[in-house]
N, C-alpha and C positions, 0 to 999 in steps of 0.2 A: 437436580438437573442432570439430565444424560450425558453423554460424552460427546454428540453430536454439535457439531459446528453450527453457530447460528450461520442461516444462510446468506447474509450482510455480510459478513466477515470472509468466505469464502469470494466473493463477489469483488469488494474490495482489494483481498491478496492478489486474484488475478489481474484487474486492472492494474494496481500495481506493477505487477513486473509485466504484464505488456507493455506500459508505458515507459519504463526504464529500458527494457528492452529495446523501443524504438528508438529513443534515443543513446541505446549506447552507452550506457551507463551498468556498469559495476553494482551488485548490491554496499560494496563497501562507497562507493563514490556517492550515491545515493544519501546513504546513509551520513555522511559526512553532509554534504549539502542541506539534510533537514536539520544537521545538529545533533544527532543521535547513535547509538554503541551501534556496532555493525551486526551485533545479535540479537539484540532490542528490532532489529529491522527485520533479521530473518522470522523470529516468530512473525512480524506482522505479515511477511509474506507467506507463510507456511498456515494462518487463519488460525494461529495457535494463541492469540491477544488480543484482545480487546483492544482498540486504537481509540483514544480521546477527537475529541472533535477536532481540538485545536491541535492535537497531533497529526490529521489527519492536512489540518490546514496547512503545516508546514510541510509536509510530502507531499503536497500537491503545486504549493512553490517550488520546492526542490525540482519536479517534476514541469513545469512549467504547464498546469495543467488545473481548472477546479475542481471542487472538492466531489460535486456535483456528476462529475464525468468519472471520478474515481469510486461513486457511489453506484452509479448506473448499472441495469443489468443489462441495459442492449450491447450486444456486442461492436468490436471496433472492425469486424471482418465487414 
């Protein structure tokens, strides 16, 4: 496999920190709210990990948001 980012994963990292960002939140605050190391989080926002489903489920609680919406490529502009 090449180096290149699945495009899922990039997709994901962004709405992620859009949506933390809206709310205000800390990647360490975040991170803590799913349950998880605060570097474990930055790969995920940096599109550098593969994220489990159910991992994905928790940062979407954390987020106050579904998984669905953190999956989506439409934008939130």
């Amino acid at each position: 496999m090449d180096d290149q980012k699945p495009a899922i994963l990039a997709i994901v990292a962004k709405n992620i920190i859009e949506t933390r960002k809206e709310l205000g939140l800390t990647q360490e605050q975040l991170a803590h709210k799913a349950g998880v190391d605060r570097s474990y989080m930055g790969y995920i926002e940096n599109a550098k990990h593969n994220v489990s489903i159910g991992m994905l489920e928790r940062i979407a609680v954390a987020l106050e948001t579904s998984v669905s919406t953190l999956t989506s490529k439409e934008s939130k502009d």
